[in-house]
C-alpha positions as CSV (number, residue, x, y, z in Angstrom):
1,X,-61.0,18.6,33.0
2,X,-58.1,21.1,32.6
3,X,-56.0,18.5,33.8
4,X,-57.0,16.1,31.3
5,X,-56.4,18.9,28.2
6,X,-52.9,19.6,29.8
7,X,-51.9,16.2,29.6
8,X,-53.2,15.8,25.8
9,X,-51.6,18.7,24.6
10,X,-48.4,17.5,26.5
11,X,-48.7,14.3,24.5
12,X,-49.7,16.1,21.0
13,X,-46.4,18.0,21.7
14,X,-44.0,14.9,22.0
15,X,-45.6,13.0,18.8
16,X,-44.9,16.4,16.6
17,X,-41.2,16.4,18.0
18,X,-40.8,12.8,17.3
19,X,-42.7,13.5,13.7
20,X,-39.8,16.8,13.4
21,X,-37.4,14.1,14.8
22,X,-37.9,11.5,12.0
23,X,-38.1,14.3,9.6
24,X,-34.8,15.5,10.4
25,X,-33.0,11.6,10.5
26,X,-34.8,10.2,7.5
27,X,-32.9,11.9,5.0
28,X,-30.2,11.8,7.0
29,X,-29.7,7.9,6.5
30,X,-30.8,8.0,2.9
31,X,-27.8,9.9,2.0
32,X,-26.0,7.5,4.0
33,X,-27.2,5.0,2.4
34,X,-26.9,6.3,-1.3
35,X,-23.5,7.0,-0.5
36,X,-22.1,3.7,0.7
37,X,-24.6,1.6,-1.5
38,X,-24.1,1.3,-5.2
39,X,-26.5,-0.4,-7.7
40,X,-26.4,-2.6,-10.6
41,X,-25.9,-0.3,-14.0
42,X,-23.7,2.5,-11.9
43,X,-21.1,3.8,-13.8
44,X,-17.9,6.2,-13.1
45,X,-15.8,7.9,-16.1
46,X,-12.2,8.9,-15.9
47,X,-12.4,12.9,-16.6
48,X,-11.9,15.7,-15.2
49,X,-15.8,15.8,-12.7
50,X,-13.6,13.5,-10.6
51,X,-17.1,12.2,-9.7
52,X,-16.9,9.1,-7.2
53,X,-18.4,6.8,-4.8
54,X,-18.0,7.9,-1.3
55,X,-18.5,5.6,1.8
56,X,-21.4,6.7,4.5
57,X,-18.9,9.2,6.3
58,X,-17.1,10.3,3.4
59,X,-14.1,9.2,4.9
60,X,-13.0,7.1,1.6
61,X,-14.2,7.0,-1.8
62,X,-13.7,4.5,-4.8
63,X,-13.5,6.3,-8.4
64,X,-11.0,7.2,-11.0
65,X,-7.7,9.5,-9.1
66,X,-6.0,11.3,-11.3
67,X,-1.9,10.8,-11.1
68,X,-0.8,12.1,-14.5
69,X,-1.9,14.1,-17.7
70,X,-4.5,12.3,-18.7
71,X,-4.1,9.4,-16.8
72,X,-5.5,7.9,-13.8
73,X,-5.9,4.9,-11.6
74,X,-9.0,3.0,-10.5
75,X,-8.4,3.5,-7.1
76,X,-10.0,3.9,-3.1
77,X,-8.3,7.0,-1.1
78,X,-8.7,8.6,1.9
79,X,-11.5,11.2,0.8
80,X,-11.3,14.1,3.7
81,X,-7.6,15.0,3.8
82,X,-6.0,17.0,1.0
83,X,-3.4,14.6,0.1
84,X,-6.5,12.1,-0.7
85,X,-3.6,9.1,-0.3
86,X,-4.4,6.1,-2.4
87,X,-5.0,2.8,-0.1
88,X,-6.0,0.1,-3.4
89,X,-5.8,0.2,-7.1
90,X,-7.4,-1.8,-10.0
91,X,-4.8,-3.0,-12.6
92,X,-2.1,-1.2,-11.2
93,X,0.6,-1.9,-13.9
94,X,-1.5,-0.4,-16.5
95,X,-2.7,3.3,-15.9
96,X,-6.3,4.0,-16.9
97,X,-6.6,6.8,-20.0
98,X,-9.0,9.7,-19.7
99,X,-12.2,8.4,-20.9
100,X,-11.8,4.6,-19.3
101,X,-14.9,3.9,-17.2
102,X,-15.9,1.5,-14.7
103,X,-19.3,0.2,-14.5
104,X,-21.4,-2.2,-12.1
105,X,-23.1,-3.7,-14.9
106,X,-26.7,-5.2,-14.8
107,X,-25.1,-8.4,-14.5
108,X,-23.8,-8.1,-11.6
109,X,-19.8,-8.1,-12.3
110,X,-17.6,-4.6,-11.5
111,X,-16.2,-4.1,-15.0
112,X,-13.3,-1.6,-16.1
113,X,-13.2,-0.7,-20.0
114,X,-10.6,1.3,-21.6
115,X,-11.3,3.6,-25.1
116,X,-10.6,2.1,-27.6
117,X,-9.8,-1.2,-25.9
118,X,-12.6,-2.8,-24.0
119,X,-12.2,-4.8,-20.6
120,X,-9.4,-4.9,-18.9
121,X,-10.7,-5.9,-15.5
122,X,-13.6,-7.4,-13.8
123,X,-14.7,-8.6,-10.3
124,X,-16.2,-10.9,-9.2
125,X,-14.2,-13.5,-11.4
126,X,-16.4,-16.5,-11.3
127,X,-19.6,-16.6,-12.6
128,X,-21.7,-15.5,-9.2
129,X,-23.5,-12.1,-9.8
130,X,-23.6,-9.3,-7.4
131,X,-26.6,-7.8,-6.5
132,X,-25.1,-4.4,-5.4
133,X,-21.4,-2.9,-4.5
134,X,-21.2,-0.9,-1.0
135,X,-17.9,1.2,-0.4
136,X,-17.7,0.9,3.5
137,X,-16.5,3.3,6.1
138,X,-13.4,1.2,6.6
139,X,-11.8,1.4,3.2
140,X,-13.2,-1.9,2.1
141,X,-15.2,-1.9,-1.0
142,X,-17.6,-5.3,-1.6
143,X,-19.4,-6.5,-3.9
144,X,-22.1,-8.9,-2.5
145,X,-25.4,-10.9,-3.4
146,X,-28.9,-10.7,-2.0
147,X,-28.1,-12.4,0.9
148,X,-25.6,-9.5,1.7
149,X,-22.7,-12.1,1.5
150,X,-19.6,-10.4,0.6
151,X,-18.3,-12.0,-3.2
152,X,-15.6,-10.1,-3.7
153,X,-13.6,-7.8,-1.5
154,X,-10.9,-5.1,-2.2
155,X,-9.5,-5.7,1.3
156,X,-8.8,-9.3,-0.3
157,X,-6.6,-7.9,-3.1
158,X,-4.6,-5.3,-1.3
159,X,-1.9,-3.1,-3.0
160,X,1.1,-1.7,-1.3
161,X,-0.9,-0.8,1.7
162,X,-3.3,-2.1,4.8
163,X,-5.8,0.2,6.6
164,X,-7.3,-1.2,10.6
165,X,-10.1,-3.6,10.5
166,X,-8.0,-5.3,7.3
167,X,-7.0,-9.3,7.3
168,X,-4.0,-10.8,5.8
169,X,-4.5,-14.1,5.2
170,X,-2.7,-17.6,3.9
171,X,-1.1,-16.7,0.2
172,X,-2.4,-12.8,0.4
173,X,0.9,-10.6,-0.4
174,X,1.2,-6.9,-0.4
175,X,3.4,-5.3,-3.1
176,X,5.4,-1.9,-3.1
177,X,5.0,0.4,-5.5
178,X,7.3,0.4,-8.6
179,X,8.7,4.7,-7.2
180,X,7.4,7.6,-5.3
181,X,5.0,8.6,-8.5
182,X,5.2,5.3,-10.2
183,X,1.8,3.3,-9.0
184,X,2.8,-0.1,-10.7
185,X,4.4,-3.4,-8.8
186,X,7.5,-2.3,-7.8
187,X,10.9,-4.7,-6.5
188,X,9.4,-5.6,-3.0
189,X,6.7,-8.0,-1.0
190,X,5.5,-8.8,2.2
191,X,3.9,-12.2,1.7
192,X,2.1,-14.3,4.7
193,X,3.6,-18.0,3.5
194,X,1.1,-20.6,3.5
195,X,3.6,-22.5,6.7
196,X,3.1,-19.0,8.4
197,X,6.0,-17.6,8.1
198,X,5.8,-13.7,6.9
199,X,8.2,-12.5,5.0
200,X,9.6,-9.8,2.6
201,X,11.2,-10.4,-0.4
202,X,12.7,-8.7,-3.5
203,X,11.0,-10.1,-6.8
204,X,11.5,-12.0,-8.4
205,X,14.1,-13.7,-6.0
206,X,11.7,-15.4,-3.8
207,X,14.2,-18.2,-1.9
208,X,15.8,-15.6,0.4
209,X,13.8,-13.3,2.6
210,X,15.2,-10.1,4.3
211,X,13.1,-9.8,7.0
212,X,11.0,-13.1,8.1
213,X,8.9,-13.5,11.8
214,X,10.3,-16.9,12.2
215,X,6.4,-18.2,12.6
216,X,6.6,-21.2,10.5
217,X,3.9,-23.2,11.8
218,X,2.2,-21.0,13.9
219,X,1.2,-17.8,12.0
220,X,-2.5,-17.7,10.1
221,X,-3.4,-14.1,9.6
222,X,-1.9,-10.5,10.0
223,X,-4.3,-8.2,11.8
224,X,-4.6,-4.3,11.6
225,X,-6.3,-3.8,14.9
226,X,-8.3,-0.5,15.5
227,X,-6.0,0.7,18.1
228,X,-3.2,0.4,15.0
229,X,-1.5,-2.7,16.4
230,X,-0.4,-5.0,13.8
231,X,0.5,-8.2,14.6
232,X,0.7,-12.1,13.5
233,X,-2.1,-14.2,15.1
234,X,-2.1,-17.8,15.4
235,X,-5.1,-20.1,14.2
236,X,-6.4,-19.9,18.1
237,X,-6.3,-16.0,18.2
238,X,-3.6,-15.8,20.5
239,X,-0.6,-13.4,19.3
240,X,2.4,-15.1,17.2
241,X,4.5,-12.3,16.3
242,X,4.0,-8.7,17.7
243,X,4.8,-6.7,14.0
244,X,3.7,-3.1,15.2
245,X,2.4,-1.9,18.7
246,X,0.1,0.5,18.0
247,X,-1.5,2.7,20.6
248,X,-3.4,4.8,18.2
249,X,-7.1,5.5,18.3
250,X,-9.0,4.7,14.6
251,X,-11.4,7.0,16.1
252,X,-9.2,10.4,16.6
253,X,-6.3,9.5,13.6
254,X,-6.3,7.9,10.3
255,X,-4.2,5.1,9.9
256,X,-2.1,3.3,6.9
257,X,0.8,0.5,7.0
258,X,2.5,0.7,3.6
259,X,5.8,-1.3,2.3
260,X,6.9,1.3,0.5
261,X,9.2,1.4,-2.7
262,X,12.5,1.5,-0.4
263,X,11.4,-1.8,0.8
264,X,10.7,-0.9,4.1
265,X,6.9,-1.8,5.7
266,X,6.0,1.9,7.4
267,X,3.0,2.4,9.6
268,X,1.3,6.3,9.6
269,X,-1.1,8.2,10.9
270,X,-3.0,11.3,10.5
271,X,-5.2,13.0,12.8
272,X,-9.1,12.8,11.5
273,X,-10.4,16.6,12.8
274,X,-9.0,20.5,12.0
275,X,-8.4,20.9,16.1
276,X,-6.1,17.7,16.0
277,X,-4.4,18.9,13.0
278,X,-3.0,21.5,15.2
279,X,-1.2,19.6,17.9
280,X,0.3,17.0,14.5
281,X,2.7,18.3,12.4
282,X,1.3,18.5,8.8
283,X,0.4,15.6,6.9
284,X,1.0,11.8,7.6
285,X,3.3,11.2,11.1
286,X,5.4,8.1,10.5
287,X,5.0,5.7,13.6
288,X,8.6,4.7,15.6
289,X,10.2,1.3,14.4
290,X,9.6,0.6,10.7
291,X,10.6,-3.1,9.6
292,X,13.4,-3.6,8.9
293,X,15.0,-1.0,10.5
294,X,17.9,-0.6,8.6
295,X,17.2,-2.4,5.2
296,X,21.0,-1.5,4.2
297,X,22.3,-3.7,6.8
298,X,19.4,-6.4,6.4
299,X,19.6,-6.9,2.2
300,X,22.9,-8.6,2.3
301,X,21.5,-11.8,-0.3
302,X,24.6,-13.3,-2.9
303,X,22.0,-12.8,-5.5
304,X,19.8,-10.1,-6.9
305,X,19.8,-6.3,-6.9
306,X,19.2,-5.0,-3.4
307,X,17.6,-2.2,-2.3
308,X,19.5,-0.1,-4.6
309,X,20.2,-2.2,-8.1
310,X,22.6,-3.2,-9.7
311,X,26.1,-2.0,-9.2
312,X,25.3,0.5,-6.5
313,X,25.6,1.6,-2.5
314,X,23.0,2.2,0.2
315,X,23.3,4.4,3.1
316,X,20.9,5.0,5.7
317,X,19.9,8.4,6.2
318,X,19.1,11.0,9.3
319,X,15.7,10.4,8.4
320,X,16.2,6.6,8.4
321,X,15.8,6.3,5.0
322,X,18.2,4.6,2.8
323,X,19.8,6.4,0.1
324,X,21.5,5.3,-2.6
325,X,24.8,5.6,-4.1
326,X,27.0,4.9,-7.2
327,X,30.9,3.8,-7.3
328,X,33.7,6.0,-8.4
329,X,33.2,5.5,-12.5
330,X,29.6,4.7,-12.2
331,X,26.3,6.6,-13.0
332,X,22.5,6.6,-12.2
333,X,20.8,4.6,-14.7
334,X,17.5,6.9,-13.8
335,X,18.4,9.9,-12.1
336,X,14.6,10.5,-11.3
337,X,14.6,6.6,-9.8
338,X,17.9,6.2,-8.0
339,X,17.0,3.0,-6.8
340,X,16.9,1.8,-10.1
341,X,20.6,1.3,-10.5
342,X,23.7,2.3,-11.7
343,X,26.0,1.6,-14.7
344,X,29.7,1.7,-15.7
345,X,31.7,5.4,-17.4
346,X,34.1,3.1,-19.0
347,X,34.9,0.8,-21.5
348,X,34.4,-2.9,-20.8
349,X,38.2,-4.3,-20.4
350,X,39.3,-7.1,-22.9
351,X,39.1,-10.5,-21.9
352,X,42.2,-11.5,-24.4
353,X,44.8,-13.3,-21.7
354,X,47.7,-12.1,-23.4
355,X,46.9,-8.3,-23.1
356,X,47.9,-6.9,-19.8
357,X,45.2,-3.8,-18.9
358,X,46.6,-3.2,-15.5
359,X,47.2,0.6,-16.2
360,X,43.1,0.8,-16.8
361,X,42.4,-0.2,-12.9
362,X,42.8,2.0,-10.2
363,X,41.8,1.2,-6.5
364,X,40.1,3.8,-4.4
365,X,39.5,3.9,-1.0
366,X,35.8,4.1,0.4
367,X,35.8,4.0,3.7
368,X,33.2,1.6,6.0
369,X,31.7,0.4,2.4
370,X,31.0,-3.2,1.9
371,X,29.5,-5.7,-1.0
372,X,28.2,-8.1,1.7
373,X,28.5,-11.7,-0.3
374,X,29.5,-10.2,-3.8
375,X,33.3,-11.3,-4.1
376,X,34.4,-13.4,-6.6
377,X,38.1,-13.8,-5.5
378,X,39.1,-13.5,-2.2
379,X,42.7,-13.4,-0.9
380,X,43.4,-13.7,3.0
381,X,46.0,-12.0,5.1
382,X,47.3,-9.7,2.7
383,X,47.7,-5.9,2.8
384,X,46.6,-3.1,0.8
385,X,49.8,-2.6,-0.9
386,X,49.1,-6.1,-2.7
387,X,46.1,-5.3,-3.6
388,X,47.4,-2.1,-5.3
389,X,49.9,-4.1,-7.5
């Protein structure tokens, strides 16, 4: 008999910790759930809350970032680190004012308004209605229909940047930004060619590349891998074109591949926990081998502005960077945006045959410079002095 009561009050004792247990995980996935899952009539306002809507972790959120007075950009970022880097934007060319507010509307469409102005933006953009939005734990934010089928994707519509567990495929291009604080399309694209080829390009000068795989036939989507490899597979799976080897871990370091505003498609990573954080030097880490690796050397095109603009120099830097230069009797056309150019100190000279303007030239030596493809006379076998007459 005392046996028997034993044994029930052993039993008693596991169903109240499993009733405690379910206690303890019930709210636990409810806030997981409200914080991934958005419903129709959600809104979010540009303004100074900097209210938003996280993913299940936390580890990105989608809302209005802040990158000005006033101003902001519809925009996912990586939520837990305090540089909260941007991954996607909304209508990038055209920053949102204070007061613009984007709302999942009771018909199902993801709609942003502007004061003052109205829409300016709206996903999906046929006429299928989401049922709800969910902002996912990978960066991705979906909207979908009742049969949880994704409608439209951010991941489909990247930016300047790709996060792991991201596709590239057919026709998808990534676009730099326009400069370091300057969010809009900028001079550069990586572009996945619908004969497989990936290349990267200056805009609007699409007929030369300065960096291509060479995949033409064989190349159907760029992978981000969890492990941060990034490569070109073929329409079997099988690898095309090795573009980064990764050996990162998603799950110790957060990870980003950006072509940045120099032109140059840079991989990064940053470690996820505070105890990590102390064996990484502070803030993102920028993985070895960057493509191209020297952009200088590679933008040699006859035709457009390079990496620097018009009527300028590049130089690649210690920190393999390029920098860019101006000519003797030339000036930054932005200082603030020094890729954006440079123009002439002088007068234009006269283009009347009978006036000789020799006196107004003079020819100065810059050593190991070159205007790869640029000349519009040439004259072979001759020596500096002749060129000085």
């Amino acid at each position: 008999m005392a046996s028997a009561t034993h044994t029930l009050l052993l039993l008693l004792l596991l169903l109240l910790l499993l009733l405690l247990l379910l206690l303890v995980l019930l709210p636990l996935a409810t806030l997981a759930q409200a914080q991934g899952h958005i419903g129709l009539g959600s809104s979010l306002t540009a303004d100074d809350r900097n209210s938003s809507w996280k993913s299940p972790s936390g580890d990105f959120a989608f809302g209005f970032k802040r990158i000005g007075n006033g101003v902001f950009l519809l925009a996912i970022w990586f939520n837990k680190i305090p540089e909260k880097t941007i991954i996607w934007s909304a209508n990038r060319d055209n920053s949102a004012p204070q007061g613009s507010k984007v709302e999942l509307t009771r018909e199902g469409h993801l709609v942003l308004n502007y004061p003052g102005v109205g829409e300016i933006w709206a996903q999906p953009a046929t006429s299928t209605r989401a049922s709800y939005a969910f902002m996912l734990d990978t960066g991705n934010f979906v909207l979908a229909n009742g049969a949880g089928s994704n409608l439209w994707e951010s991941f489909g519509e990247p930016t300047d940047t790709i996060v792991p567990t991201q596709v590239l495929n057919h026709g998808t291009e990534v676009i730099s930004r326009y400069s370091a604080m300057n969010y809009s399309r900028g001079r550069f694209r990586l572009l996945l060619q619908l004969d497989g080829n990936l290349c990267m390009h200056t805009r609007p000068f699409y007929d030369w590349a300065y960096w291509y795989s060479a995949t033409v036939g064989t190349g159907y989507q760029v992978i981000f891998n969890q492990t941060s490899q990034i490569y070109l597979a073929a329409r079997n799976g099988s690898l095309a074109y090795d573009i980064m080897s990764g050996t990162f871990s998603s799950m110790d370091l957060y990870q980003r591949a950006v072509l940045e505003y120099d032109g140059v498609f840079r991989q990064y990573v940053y470690p996820r926990n505070a105890s990590l954080r102390l064996e990484w030097p502070r803030g993102w880490t920028l993985v070895p081998s960057p493509i191209p690796l020297n952009i200088c050397t590679n933008m040699s095109q006859s035709i457009g502005p390079g990496v620097c603009g018009w009527n300028s120099y590049c130089i690649l830097g210690d920190d393999q960077r390029p920098r860019c230069k101006c000519p003797p009797g030339y000036s930054y056309i932005d200082p603030s945006n020094r890729m954006n150019g440079c123009k002439s100190d002088f007068l234009p000279e006269s283009c009347d045959e009978g006036t000789a303007e020799t006196d107004l030239f003079t020819l100065q030596d810059m050593p190991n410079a070159n205007w790869g493809l640029s000349d519009y006379e040439r004259y072979e076998k001759q020596d500096e002095n002749f060129c000085r007459q």
